[in-house]
C-alpha positions as CSV (number, residue, x, y, z in Angstrom):
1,X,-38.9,-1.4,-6.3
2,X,-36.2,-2.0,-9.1
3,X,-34.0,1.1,-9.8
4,X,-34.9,1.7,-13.4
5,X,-38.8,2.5,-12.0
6,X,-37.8,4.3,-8.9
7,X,-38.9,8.0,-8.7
8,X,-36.0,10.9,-8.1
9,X,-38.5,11.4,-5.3
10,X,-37.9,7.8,-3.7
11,X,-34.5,8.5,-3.3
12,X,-34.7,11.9,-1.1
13,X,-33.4,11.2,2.6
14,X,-36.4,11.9,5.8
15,X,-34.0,13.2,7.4
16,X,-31.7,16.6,6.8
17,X,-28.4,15.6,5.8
18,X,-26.6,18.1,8.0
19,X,-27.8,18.7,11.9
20,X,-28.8,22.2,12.4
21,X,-25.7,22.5,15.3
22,X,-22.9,22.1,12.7
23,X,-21.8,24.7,11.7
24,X,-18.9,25.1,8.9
25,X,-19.2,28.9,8.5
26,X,-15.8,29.6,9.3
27,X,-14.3,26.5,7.7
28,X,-11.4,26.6,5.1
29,X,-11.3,24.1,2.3
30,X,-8.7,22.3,2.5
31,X,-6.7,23.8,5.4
32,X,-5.0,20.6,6.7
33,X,-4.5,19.0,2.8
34,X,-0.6,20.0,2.9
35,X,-0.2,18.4,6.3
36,X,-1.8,15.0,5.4
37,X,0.1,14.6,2.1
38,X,3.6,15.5,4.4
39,X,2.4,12.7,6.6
40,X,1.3,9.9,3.9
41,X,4.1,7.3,2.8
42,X,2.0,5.0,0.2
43,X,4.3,4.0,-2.3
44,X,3.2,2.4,-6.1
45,X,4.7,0.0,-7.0
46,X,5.1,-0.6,-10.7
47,X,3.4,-3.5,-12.0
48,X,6.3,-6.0,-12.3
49,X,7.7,-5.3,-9.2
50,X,4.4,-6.0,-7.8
51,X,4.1,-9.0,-9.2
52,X,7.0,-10.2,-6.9
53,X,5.9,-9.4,-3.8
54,X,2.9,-11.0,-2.0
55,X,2.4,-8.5,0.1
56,X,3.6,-5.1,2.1
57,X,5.6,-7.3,4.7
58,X,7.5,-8.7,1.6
59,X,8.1,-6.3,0.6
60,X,9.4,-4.2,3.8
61,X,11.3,-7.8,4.7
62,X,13.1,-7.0,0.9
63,X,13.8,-3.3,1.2
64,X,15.1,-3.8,5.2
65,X,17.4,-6.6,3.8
66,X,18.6,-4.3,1.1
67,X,19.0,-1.5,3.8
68,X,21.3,-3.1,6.6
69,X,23.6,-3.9,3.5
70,X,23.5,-0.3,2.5
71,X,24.6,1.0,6.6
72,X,27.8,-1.1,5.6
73,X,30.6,0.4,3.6
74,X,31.5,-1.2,0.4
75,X,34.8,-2.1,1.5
76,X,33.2,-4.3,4.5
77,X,30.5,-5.6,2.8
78,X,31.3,-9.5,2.3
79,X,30.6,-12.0,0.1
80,X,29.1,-13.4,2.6
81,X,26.4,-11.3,2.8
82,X,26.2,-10.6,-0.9
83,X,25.7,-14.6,-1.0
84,X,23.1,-14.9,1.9
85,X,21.0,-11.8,-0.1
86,X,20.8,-13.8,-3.5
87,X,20.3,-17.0,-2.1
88,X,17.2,-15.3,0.1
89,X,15.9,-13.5,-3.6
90,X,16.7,-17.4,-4.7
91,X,14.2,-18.6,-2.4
92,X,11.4,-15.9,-1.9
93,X,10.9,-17.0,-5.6
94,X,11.0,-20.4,-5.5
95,X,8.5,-20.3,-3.2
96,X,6.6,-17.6,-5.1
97,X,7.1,-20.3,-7.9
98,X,5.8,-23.0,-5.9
99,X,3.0,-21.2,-4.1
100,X,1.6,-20.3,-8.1
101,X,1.7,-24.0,-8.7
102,X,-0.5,-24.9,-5.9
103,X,-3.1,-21.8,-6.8
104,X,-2.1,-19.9,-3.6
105,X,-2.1,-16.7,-5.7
């Protein structure tokens, strides 16, 4: 039976949706709701940074990088490092690059 001819009646489940044993009589909406948004960490991402990164192990790969420079004072930071970051970037989109080219995404 297509959808356009089917009956509200059609639709109606044989079975209660509820069993008889539950029972949410003492229940309070939305008791635990503060607790699960403490515990969440999704981050959005805006839309051209998100376009940079394949996916979330990029993108943690990018932000640990960025992080164990940051645990380093300026002063000891070297050039070194500061080279080895950009020529990683340099890379991670070259092969984004190459990986559009091919129709990999």
């Amino acid at each position: 039976m297509s959808e356009k001819h089917m009956s509200p009646n059609s639709l109606k489940v044989s079975e209660p949706e509820m069993r008889p044993e539950y029972d949410f009589s003492g229940a309070v909406r939305g008791k635990y709701y503060k607790r699960f948004l403490e515990g969440t960490n999704v981050v959005v991402l805006e839309p051209d940074v998100a376009k940079r990164f394949k996916n979330s192990d990029s993108v943690n790969k990018a932000l640990r990088t960025y992080l164990k420079t940051e645990k380093r004072s300026p002063a000891a930071r070297s050039t070194r490092t500061r080279k080895s970051i950009t020529r990683q970037l340099a890379e991670h989109g070259s092969a984004q690059q190459n990986a559009r080219r091919s129709g990999l995404f």
